[in-house]
Structure formats: structure tokens, C-alpha cells
C-alpha positions in Angstrom: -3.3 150.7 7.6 -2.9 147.0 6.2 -6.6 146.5 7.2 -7.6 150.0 5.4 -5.9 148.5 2.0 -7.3 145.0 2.6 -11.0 146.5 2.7 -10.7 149.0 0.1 -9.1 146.2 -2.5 -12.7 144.2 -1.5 -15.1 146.7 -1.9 -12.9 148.5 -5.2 -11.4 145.7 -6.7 -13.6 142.6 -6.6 -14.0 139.8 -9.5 -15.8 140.3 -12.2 -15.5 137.2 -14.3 -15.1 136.9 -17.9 -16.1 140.7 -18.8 -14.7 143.3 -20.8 -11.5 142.2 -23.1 -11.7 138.9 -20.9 -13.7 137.5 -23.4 -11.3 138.2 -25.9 -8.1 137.1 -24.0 -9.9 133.8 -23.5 -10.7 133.5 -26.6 -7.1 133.7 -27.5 -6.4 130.7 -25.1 -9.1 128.6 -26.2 -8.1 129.1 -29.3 -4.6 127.5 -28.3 -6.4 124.6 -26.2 -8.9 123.8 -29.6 -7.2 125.2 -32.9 -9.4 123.2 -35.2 -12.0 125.0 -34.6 -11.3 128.4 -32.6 -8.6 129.5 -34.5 -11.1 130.2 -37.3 -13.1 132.4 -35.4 -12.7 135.8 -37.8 -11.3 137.9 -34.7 -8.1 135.6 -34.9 -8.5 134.2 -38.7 -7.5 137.7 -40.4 -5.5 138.9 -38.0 -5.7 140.7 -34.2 -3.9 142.1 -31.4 -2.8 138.5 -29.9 0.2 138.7 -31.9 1.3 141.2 -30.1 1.8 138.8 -26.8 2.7 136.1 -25.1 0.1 136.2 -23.0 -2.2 133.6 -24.4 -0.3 130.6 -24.0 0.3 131.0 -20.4 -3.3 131.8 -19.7 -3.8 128.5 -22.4 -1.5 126.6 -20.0 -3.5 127.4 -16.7 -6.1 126.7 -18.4 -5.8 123.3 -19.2 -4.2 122.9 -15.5 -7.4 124.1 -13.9 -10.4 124.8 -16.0 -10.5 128.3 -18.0 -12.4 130.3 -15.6 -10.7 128.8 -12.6 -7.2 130.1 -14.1 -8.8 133.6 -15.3 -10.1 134.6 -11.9 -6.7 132.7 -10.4 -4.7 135.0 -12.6 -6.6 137.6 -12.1 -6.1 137.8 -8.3 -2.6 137.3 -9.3 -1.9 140.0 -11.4 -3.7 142.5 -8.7 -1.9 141.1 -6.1 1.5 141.6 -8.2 0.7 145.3 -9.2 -0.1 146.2 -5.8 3.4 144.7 -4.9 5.4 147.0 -7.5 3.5 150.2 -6.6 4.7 149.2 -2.9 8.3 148.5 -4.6 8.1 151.2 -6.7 7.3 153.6 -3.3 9.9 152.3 -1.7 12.1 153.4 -4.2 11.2 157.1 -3.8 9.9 157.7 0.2 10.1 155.9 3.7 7.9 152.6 4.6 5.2 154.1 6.5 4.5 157.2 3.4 4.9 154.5 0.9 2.2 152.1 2.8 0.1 155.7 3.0 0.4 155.8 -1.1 -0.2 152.1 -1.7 -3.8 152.8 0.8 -4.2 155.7 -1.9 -3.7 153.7 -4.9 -5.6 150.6 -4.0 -8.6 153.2 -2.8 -9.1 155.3 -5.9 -10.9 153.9 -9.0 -7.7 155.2 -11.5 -9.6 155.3 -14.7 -7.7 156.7 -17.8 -9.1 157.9 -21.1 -11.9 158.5 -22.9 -15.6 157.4 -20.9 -13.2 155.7 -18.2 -12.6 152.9 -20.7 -9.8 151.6 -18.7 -8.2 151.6 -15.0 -5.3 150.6 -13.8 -6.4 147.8 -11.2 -8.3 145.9 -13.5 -11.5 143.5 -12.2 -11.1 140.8 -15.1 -8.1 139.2 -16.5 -5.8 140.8 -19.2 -2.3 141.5 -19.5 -2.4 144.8 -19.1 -1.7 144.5 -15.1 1.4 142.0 -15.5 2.7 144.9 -18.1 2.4 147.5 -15.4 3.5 145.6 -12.8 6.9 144.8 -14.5 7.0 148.5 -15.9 6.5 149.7 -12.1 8.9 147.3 -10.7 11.4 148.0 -13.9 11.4 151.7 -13.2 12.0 151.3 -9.4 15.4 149.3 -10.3 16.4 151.5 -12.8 15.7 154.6 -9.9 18.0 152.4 -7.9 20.5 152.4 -11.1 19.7 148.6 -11.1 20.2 148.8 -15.2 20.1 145.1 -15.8 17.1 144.4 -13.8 15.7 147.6 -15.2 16.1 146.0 -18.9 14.6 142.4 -18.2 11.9 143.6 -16.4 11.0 146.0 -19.5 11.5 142.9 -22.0 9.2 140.9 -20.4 6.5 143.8 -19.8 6.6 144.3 -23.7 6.4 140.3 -24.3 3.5 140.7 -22.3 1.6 144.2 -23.5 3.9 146.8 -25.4 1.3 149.3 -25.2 1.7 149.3 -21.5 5.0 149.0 -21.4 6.0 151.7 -23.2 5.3 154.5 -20.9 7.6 153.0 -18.6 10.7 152.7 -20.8 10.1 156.6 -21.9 10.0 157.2 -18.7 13.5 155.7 -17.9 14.2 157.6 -20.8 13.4 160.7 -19.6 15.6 160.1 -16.2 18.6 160.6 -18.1 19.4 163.4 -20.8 18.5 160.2 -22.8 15.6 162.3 -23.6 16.7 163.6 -26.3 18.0 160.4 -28.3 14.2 159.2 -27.6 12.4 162.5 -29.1 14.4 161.9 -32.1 14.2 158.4 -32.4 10.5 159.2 -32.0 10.5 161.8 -34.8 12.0 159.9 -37.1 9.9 157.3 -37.2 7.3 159.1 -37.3 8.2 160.9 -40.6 9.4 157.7 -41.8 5.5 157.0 -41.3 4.7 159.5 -43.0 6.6 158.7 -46.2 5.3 155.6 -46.9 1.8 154.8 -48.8 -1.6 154.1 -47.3 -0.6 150.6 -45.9 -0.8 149.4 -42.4 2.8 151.1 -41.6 1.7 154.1 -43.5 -2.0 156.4 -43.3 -5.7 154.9 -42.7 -7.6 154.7 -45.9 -10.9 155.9 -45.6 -12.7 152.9 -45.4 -10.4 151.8 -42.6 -10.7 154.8 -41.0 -14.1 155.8 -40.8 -14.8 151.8 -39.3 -12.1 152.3 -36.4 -13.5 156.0 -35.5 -17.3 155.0 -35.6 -16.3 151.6 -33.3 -13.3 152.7 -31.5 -13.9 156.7 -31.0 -12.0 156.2 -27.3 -9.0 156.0 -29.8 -8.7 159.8 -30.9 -8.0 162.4 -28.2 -10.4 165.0 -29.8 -13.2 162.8 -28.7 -12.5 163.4 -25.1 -15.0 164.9 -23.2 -14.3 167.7 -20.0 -14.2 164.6 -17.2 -11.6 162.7 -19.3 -9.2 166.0 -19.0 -10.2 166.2 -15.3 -8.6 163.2 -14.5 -5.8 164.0 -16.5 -5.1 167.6 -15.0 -5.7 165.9 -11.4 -3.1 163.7 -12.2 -0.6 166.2 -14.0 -0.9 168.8 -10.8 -0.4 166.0 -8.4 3.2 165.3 -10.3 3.9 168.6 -10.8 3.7 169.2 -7.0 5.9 166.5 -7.0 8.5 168.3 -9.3 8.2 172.0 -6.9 9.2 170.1 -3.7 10.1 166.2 -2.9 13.3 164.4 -2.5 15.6 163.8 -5.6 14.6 160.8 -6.6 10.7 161.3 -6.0 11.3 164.4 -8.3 13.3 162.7 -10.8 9.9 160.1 -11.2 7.3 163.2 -11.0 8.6 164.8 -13.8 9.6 161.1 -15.7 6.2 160.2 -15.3 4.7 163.7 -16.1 7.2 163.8 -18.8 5.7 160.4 -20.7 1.5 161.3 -19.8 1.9 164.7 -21.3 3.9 163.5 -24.1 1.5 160.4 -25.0 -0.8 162.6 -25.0 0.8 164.8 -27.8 1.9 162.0 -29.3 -1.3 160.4 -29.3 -3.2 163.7 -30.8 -0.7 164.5 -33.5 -0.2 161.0 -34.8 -3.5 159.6 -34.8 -6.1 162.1 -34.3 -4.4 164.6 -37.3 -1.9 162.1 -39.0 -4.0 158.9 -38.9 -0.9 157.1 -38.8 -1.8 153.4 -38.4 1.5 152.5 -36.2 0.8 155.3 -33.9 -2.9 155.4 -33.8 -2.7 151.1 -32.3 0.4 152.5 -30.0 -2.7 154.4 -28.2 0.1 156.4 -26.6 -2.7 158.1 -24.6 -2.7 155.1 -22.8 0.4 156.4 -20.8 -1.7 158.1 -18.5 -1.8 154.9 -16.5 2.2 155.6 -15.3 0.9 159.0 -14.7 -2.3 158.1 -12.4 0.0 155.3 -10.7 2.6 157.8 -10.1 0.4 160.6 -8.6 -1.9 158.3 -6.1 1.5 156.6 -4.7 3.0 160.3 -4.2 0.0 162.1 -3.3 0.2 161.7 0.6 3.8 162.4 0.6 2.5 165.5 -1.5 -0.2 166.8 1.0 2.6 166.3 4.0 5.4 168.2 2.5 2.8 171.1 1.2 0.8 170.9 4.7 4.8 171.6 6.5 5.3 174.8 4.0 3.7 177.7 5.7 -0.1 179.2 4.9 0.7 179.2 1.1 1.9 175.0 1.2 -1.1 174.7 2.7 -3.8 175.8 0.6 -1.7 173.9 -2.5 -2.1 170.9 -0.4 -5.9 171.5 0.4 -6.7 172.4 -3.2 -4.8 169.4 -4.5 -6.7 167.2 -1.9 -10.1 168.9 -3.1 -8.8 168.0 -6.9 -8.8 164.1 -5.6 -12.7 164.5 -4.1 -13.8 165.8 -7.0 -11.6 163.3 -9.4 -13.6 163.8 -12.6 -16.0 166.9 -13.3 -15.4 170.7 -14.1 -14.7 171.2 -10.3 -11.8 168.9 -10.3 -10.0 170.9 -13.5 -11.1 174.2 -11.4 -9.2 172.8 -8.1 -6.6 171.0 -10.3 -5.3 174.2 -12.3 -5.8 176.2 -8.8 -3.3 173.9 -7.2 -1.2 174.9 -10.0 -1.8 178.5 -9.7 -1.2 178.1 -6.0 2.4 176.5 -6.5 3.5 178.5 -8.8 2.3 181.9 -6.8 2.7 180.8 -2.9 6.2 181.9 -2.8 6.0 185.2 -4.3 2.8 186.0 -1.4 2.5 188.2 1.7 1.9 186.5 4.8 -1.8 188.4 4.4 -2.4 187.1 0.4 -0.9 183.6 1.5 -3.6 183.3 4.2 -6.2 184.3 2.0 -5.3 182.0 -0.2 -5.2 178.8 2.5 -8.9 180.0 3.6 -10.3 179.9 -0.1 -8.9 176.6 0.1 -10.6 175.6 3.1 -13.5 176.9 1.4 -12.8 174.6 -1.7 -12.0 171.4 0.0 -15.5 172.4 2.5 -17.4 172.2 -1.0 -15.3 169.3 -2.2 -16.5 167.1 0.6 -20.1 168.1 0.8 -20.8 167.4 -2.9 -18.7 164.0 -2.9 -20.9 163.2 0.5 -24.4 164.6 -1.5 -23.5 162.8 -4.9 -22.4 159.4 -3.7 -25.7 159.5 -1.3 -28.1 160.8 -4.2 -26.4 159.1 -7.5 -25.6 155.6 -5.7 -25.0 152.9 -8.7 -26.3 150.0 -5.8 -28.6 149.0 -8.8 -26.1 148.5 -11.4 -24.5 145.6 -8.8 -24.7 142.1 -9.2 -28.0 141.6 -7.4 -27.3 138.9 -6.0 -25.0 140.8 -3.7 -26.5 141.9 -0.4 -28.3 145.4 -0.5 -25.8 146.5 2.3 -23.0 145.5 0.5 -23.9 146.6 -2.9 -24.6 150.5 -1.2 -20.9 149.9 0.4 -19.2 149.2 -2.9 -21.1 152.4 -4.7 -20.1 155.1 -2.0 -16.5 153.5 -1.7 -15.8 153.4 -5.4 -14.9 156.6 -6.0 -11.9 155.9 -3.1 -13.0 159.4 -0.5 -14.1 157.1 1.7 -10.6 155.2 2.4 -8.8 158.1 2.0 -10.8 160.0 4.6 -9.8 156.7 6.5 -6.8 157.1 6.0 -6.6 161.0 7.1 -8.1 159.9 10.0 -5.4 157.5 10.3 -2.8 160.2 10.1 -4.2 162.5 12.1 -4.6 159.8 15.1 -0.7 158.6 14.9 0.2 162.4 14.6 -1.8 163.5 18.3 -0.2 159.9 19.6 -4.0 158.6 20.6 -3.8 155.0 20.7 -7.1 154.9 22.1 -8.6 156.4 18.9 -6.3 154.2 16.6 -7.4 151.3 18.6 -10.9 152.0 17.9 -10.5 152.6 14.6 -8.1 149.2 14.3 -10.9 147.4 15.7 -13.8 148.9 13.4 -11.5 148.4 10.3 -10.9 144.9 11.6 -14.9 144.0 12.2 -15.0 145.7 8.5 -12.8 143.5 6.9 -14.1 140.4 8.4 -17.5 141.4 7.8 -16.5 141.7 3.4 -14.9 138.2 3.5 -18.0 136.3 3.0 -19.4 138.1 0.0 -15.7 139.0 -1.5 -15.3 134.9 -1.3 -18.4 134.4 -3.0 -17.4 136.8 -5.7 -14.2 135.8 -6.5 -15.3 131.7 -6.7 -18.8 132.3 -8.3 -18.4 130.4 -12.2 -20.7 131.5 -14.7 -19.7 128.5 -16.7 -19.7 125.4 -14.3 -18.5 121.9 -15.6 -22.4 120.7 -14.9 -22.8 123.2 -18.1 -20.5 122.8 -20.1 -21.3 118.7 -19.8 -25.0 120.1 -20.6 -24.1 120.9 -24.0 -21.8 117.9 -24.8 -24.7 116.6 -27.8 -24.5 120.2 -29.4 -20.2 120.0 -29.4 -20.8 116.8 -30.8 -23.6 117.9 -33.9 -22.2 120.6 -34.8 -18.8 120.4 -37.1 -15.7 122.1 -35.9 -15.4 125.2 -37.3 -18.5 126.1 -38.3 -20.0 129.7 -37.5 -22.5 129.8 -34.5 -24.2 133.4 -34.2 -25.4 133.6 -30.6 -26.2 136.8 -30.1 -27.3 136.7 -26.2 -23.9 135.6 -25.6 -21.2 135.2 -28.1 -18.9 133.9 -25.2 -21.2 131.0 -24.8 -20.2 130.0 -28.4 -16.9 130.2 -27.3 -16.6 128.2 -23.7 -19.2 126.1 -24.2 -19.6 124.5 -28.0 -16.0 125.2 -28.6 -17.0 127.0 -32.1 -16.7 130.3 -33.7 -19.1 133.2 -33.5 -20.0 134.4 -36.6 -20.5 138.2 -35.2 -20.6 140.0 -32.1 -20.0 143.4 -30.8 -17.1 141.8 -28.7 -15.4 140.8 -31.5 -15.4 144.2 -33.1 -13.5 145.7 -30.5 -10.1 145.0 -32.1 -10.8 146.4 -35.8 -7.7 148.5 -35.6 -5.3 146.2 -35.1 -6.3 144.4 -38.5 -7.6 146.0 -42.4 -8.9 142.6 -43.4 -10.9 141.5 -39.9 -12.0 145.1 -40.3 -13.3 144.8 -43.5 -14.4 141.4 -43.3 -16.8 141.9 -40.0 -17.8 144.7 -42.0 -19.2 142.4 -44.5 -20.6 140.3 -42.3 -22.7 143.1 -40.1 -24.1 143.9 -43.8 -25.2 140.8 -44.7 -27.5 141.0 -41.6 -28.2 144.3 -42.9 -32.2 143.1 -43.5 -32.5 142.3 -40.1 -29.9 143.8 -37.7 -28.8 147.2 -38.4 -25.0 147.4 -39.1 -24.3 150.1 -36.4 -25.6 147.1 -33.7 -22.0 145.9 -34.2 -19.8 148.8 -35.8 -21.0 151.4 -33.6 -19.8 152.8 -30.3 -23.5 154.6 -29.1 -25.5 151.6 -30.3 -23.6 148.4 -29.6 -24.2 145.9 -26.7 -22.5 142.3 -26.3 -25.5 141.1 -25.4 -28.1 141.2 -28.0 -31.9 140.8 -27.2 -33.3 140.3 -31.4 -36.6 139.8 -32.1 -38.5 135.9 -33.0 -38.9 138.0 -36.6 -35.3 138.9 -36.4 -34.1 135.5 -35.2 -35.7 134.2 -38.1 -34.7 136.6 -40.6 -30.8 136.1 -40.4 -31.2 132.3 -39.9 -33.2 132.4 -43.1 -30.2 134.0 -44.8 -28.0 131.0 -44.7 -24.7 133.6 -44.1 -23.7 131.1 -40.7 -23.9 127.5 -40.0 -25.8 127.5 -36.5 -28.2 130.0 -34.5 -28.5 129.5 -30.4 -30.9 131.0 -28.6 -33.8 131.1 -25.8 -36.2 131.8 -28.0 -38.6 129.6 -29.6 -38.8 129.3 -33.5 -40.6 126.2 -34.0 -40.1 124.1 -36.5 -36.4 125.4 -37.3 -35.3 123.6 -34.0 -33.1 120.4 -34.3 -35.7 118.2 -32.2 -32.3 115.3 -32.5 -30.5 117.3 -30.2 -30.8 117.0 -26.3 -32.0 120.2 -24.8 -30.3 122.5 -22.6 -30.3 126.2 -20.4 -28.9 129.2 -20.4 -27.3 130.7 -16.7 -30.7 132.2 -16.0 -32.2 128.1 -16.4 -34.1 129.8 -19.5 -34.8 126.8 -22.8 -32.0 127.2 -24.9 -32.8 126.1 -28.7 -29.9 125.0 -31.6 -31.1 125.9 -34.9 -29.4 125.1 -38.1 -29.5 128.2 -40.5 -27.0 126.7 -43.7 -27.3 122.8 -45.2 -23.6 121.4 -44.7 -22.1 121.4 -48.0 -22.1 117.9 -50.0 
């Protein structure tokens, strides 16, 4: 079982680097190691979400211990290593040791995306906070399960210091354990119409402007966006706890319906204040963001689930099959169909003849038949082998693309149970040894992936002469890679689609990166930065283009591979991108005096 979570966590949760909202985060802790110059980049000048934790000066401290990427992919492993540890704690709290080391297998397997397009999961591959803020909530809601109050508390305080957002589901959800409930709803509704009473500010409504910016960058943000896969998940994850709530022990039903309790409600929350309201408090909560305690919750009690359901006659049975087909499917129209027939199934069993309660575990035979072929048929036919670093082996890369989805491990770990049930140690031996030759077999390329540094000291040295020419704070648009701006010259980027992530956290960066996209209007359309369909954070312009916005004098600096003659600062050294291609400095605005 140990070897089972060790392999899935290598082929499901390997490094990533500095992707995603890593960029942002280390901006936020260069920004600490080099204010004169980072802290007027415009993402932190006006105003963003690093405010809202204490996150970026301990990241800023490792940094400066051991290099910036060395502490994000240090922290990184970390942080997974620490969340994996409170689901276990959190397990604990509710079952015995080996169903909880059955859920952690679960949770480490499956991918646990959450909202819209599968912006986020809960095991993240790059470093943010959002994993230490889970990990605390986890291990805060386990004490407070074992009426550990104290614990309960500091643990929350420090998950908020770290990420509120995250944090939150797992104080209403200690909330919820208690009649407590009640104080919260109307603590909850009266902010809210306290909201509501004042002006168009950032504590009151979106202005237009505002508001039509966040929506066309940030549409993940509004629940009416969400498409039929997005609710999959979410029903997956609501029948899974609700099966939890119909039959478990006290305490695991107590956390079902907490946890089901603070999804759902986010949800609500989520659609009423921000999607309807535009309330600008609620709408940055991103209460829908609670569906992470919800997906947690359900993978860690799922086995548990399937055992109790599998011990409960013909009806138990075909709850447990069509909430194990729900899993296999995990995100599609047939997941919702198996999902809402679990529900059907729990809420009818009881009330069947032995005749309707067999019929029912056969159509779920059937279901879970279907589930498997078309997980078996997708993974084979739709493999994403290509979308892999390449320079991962072909066997490896084919590996990670048909375990993703987690029904490999979890057959596994079926398997697994089955074997320990019939008392075979012969097969469990077997299966010991292949998950053993498995493991070892991932150790070379997982190594390789979790030490490989996209910016080396050799490179950063490289561009010493540029650091050196160009004054601090001056604007550097680098539009193949704004986090080369960042890392390596130690300078702001003028505009990137990286940095426009955050516009709801801030009117004025909003506006302002609005203003800037529209000065490159003549040669970069707008909706290249302040649109969700058309934006990428790496940026492949045009020579013409190039030389169109450097012509317009709006930044200091250009950098890039291409070549546009005479522009080039021939008195600084020469250096290469990470794929050895010329880079060229160009100076687009004559310092003033």
C-alpha cells in the first residue's frame, strides 16, 4: 500500500517548476530580496493579492538561503509532503489505520481538480500557499473532531496568515459541527447586506469598468460560467459525502455533512454574491473554492464508503458500484448520470424488494462494466504523452497520461483489497514485488524532474552586463517570458498575461494594465492580455510587431530572440535563452535627462 501511494505521488504529482501562480508567488519574494526595483513591477505597485499573506517572506527567506528555485521546488515537496500528512491525520480522526492508509492511496491517486476548466487541484505541482493552507485546515479540523479546540484555533490562524481563501472552508466547516451553524449563516448574512448597503467601492458593488475586465480575464470566477464537467466533479464529490452522511460512524458523519455542508454552501454563496450581487468582498472570497474540503473529504472516505455499502445487502451494493463508476468517470455527463444514480440508489435501497434491490445491483454492474471500458478506451485513444515534457522518456510520459486520471492506482488498490480479503499472500507478494520494481523503476526520472532548474546560476551570471545597463526599476517587456524579466535582470515587466491574472484583487492594477494593453493597442491586440480565450504567457510577436511597440517608447527595454538590427545595444555582452537561442536587449525609451 505504501509503495501504491509512493508511485502514484511520482507519476500524479511530479515538479513542475516555476508554472502557474509560481511565477507570481516568486515574484512576491523577489520582490522582498530586491525592493528597489521589483516592488515597482505594476502587479505589486497598485496593489495585489500578496497582502493577503505571509507567505512571501518565508519563501523570500529560503530564497536567499538556497537560491529561488532551489527553495520553490524544496517547498514545494514540502508542502505535498505536509498535506498528504493531514489527510493521513485527518483519516485517522474519522476510521481505522489500514481504511485511512486505503483513503490517503485514494487521494494521492486521483487528480482532485475543482472549478471551472480544472483551474485548480488540491495537490498542487508548483509552489503556492494554497497547500500549507489546506494542510493546516485538514489537520485543524481533525483536532477540533477530537475536541482539541485550542489546537483547532491555532492551526486555523496560521492557515488564514497563510491563504484565507483556503482556509475558510475549513473553519465553516468546524462551524457546521456544532449548532454553531446558525451564528455563522447570520454572521454571513449580515455582512453581506452590510455589502450591499454601501457604494460602488471595493467593499461595496463592481463598477462596470471593473467588472466587465475581471469577467472577460477571470471568467473561472463566476459559477454561471461552469460548464457540465465542472458540475460532474462537483456531484461526484457531493454523492460520495452524502453516502457518508446515510451510513458511517459518528464522527465520519459529523465531517461528511461538515464538509458537504461548506461545498454546497460556497457554492451558493459564491453564485449569489458574485455571479448576481457582484459584490467585490465576496466575488475575491471565491467561496467556490471550498470545493477543495469537499474533494479532500470524499477521496479520503470513499473506500470506507464502497466497504460499508459493499456489507449492506444487494441494494448497498449497487450504491457502492454506482458511486465507484461516478469515480471512473470523474468529469463528463456519465459521471453526473452515475453520481445522481448513487443518490437515487441511497435514498431508494431501503424501501426495495429483494427482486427490485437485485435489479438494481445488476444495472450497476452494468454501469461500472461501461465505466471501466470507456476509462480503459479514452486513456488508450486520448493519451496527453505529447503535452509532456519531452524530454521525459516515451515510456514514462505514456505512464503519467493513463495514470493521471487516478483508475489506474485505484484498480491497484482494489486489487489490493481483494488479495488481503481471500488471505493470498502469494498474490500480494507478487503484486508487492511488481509495485516495488515500479517504484524503483520512477526514481530516476522523478529525480530528474524534481532537480531540473530552468534558471541555473551559469544563467543568471550570463546576463550580469544586462542587470548592470539597465537601471533598477525600469520596465522590460519580454514577451516570450516575462518571468525571465523577473529572475534574471531583476526588473519589472511592463505587461504580461501572468500578471493579469490578479485584476480582482485590485481597481487601480486593473485599470492601469488596462492602459497599458491599450497603448500596445497598434500592435498587440488588447484581448492578448485581458482575455481568458486568447491569452498565453508566452508570447510569440512578430519582427513588425517587435518593432512596433518598441517604437512606441511606452517601456524602457525590449528582450528578445529575435533580430531587429540596428535597435540592438551592440555595448552589451550577448546572451541565450533555455533553448540556447540569441537573445537581443533593445532599448525602446531615451532615459530621461
Amino acid at each position: 500500500m505504501l509503495l501504491l501511494c509512493v508511485a502514484a505521488w511520482m507519476l500524479s504529482h511530479s515538479y513542475l517548476g516555476l508554472f502557474h501562480d509560481a511565477g507570481l508567488y516568486t515574484l512576491q519574494a523577489l520582490a522582498r530580496l530586491n525592493p528597489p526595483s521589483l516592488t515597482q513591477d505594476v502587479f505589486l505597485q497598485l496593489g495585489s493579492q500578496d497582502r493577503f499573506t505571509v507567505f512571501s517572506p518565508l519563501y523570500a527567506g529560503a530564497g536567499r538561503w538556497l537560491g529561488i528555485e532551489n527553495a520553490a521546488a524544496a517547498l514545494t515537496f514540502v508542502l505535498q509532503m505536509t498535506l498528504m500528512a493531514a489527510a493521513w491525520t485527518l483519516a485517522r480522526a474519522v476510521m481505522p489505520a489500514r481504511m485511512a492508509l486505503y483513503g490517503l492511496a485514494v487521494f494521492i491517486a486521483v487528480p482532485g481538480d475543482y472549478g471551472a476548466d480544472r483551474i485548480f487541484t488540491c495537490v498542487e505541482q508548483f509552489l503556492t500557499p494554497r497547500m500549507a493552507a489546506e494542510a493546516l485546515a485538514l489537520a485543524g479540523l481533525a483536532a477540533a473532531l477530537r475536541t482539541r479546540i485550542w489546537l483547532a484555533v491555532a492551526l486555523f490562524a496560521l492557515a488564514a496568515l497563510l491563504h484565507p481563501l483556503m482556509a475558510a472552508p475549513g473553519i465553516v466547516a468546524v462551524f457546521c459541527l456544532k449548532p454553531r451553524a446558525i451564528t455563522l449563516v447570520g454572521g454571513v448574512a449580515a455582512l453581506l447586506a452590510a455589502t450591499l448597503m454601501m457604494p460602488d467601492t471595493v467593499w461595496g458593488r463592481f463598477d462596470q469598468a471593473w467588472l466587465t475586465l475581471v469577467m472577460d480575464r477571470s471568467p473561472y470566477l463566476f459559477i454561471k460560467n461552469w460548464q457540465l464537467d465542472d458540475w460532474a466533479r462537483v456531484a461526484v464529490a457531493a454523492a460520495t459525502l452524502a453516502a457518508g452522511v446515510a451510513a458511517s460512524s459518528e464522527r465520519a458523519r459529523t465531517l461528511c455533512m461538515a464538509a458537504l455542508a461548506a461545498m454546497l454552501g460556497g457554492i451558493v454563496l459564491s453564485f449569489l454574491a458574485g455571479d448576481e450581487l457582484h459584490l467585490v468582498l465576496f466575488t475575491q472570497l471565491q467561496s467556490w473554492r471550498w470545493q477543495w474540503l469537499g474533494t479532500v473529504t470524499a477521496a479520503l472516505l470513499l473506500p470506507m464508503m464502497l466497504s460499508v455499502y459493499w456489507r449492506a445487502g444487494a441494494g448497498g451494493r449497487g450504491t457502492a458500484l454506482l458511486l465507484a463508476s461516478a469515480w471512473i468517470f470523474s468529469s463528463n455527463v456519465f459521471a453526473l448520470v452515475a453520481a445522481l444514480a448513487a443518490l437515487g440508489s441511497l435514498a431508494w435501497s431501503r424501501r426495495l424488494k429483494g427482486s427490485e434491490a437485485r435489479l438494481v445491483f445488476w444495472g450497476a454492474c452494468g454501469m461500472l462494466a461501461i465505466a471501466v471500458v470507456w476509462r480503459l478506451a479514452s486513456n488508450l485513444q486520448f493519451t496527453d504523452a505529447h503535452y509532456l515534457d519531452l524530454g521525459l522518456a516515451l515510456w514514462l510520459r505514456r505512464a503519467i497520461s493513463f495514470a493521471r486520471d487516478g483508475t489506474a492506482a485505484m484498480a491497484l488498490l482494489a486489487l489490493t483489497w481483494l488479495l488481503t480479503r481471500t488471505s493470498r499472500r502469494s498474490g500480494l507478494i507478487v503484486l508487492g514485488l511488481a509495485m516495488m520494481v515500479g517504484t524503483i523503476a520512477l526514481l530516476p526520472p522523478t529525480w530528474a524532474t524534481w532537480t531540473h532548474r530552468e534558471f541555473p546560476p551559469q544563467r543568471v551570471a550570463q546576463l550580469a552586463a544586462w542587470r548592470e545597463h539597465i537601471p533598477a526599476g525600469s520596465t522590460v517587456f519580454w514577451p516570450e517570458s516575462p518571468l525571465d524579466a523577473w529572475i534574471l535582470l531583476n526588473r519589472p515587466s511592463y505587461l504580461s498575461v501572468l500578471q493579469t491574472s490578479g485584476l480582482v484583487f485590485s481597481r487601480n492594477t486593473a485599470v492601469e494594465l488596462q492602459r497599458r494593453a491599450l497603448a500596445l493597442a497598434a500592435f498587440v491586440p488588447p484581448q492578448t492580455f485581458l482575455d481568458w480565450r486568447s491569452g498565453g504567457t508566452n508570447l510569440a510577436l512578430s519582427s513588425g510587431q517587435l518593432r512596433g511597440v518598441c517604437g512606441l517608447a511606452v517601456f524602457d527595454y525590449l528582450v528578445t530572440s529575435a533580430d531587429l538590427g540596428a535597435l540592438s545595444l551592440d555595448a552589451v555582452s550577448p546572451a541565450t535563452s533555455a533553448a540556447n537561442r540569441p537573445l537581443h536587449l533593445y532599448r525602446c525609451a531615451i532615459p530621461a535627462g
